[in-house]
C-alpha positions, 0 to 999 in steps of 0.5 A: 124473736125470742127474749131471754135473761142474760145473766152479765158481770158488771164493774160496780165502779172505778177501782181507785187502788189496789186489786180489784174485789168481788165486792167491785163487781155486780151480778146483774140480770137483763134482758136479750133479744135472740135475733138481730134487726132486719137489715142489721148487719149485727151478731148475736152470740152465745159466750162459751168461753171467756178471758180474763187478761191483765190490761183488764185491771187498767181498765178498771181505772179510770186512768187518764192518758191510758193506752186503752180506754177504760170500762164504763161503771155499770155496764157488763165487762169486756174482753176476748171471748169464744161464743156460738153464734145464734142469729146474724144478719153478716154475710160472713157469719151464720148460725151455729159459726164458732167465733172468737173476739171481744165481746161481753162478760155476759151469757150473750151478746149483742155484736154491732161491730162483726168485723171484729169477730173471727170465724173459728176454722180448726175445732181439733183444740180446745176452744177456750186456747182461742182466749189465750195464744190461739186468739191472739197469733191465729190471724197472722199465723199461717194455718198450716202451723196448726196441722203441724203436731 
């Protein structure tokens, strides 16, 4: 398995007031492994596209009783992103599938939870609407709507 540099955004800390800053965030530089464990059922993709949405300021707090959990200072951001899948050992997804779930503001990602993912079908949009209303209505709209022009 190849191992590459994986450039990642992380939250430095909690943001206490106001809008969060650049000065929040850190640029920070690790290590990946390209391929998943033998055995594993894990995902690992290449993010291409990824949101960036308001409940995400929630979760920069650390606010107690929040309907959503909030993010862990020090490590990378999460959110929906549209990625390539690189290496996997799921039985519903393979290399080269275009997906779109929660995963991490990073190059790549490692997904231990698959199930989250979905498998991107109609590539005759642009990939990065799976972020916004694609992403979020796909799973419960029909995909004869989509044909509708």
């Amino acid at each position: 398995m190849a191992e590459v540099s994986n450039k990642q955004v992380i939250l430095r800390d909690y943001v206490m007031s106001g809008l969060p800053k650049e000065s929040d965030f850190e640029l920070r530089s690790s290590k990946i492994r390209l391929g998943v464990a033998q055995g594993s059922k894990s995902v690992v993709v290449k993010n291409l596209y990824l949101s960036c949405d308001p409940y995400m300021r929630i979760r920069m707090r650390n606010s107690i009783g929040s309907y959503i959990a909030p993010f862990t200072p020090g490590s990378p951001i999460t959110g929906r992103g549209v990625a390539k899948v690189i290496d996997s050992g799921h039985p519903n997804y393979k290399k080269g599938d275009l997906v779109w779930g929660m995963t991490g503001w990073e190059e790549y990602s490692l997904i231990t939870e698959p199930e989250t993912l979905f498998k991107i079908e109609h590539t005759d949009v642009p990939l990065s609407y799976y972020t916004g209303i694609l992403g979020k209505f796909i799973p419960f709209v029909s995909s004869k709507l989509l044909q509708v022009q």
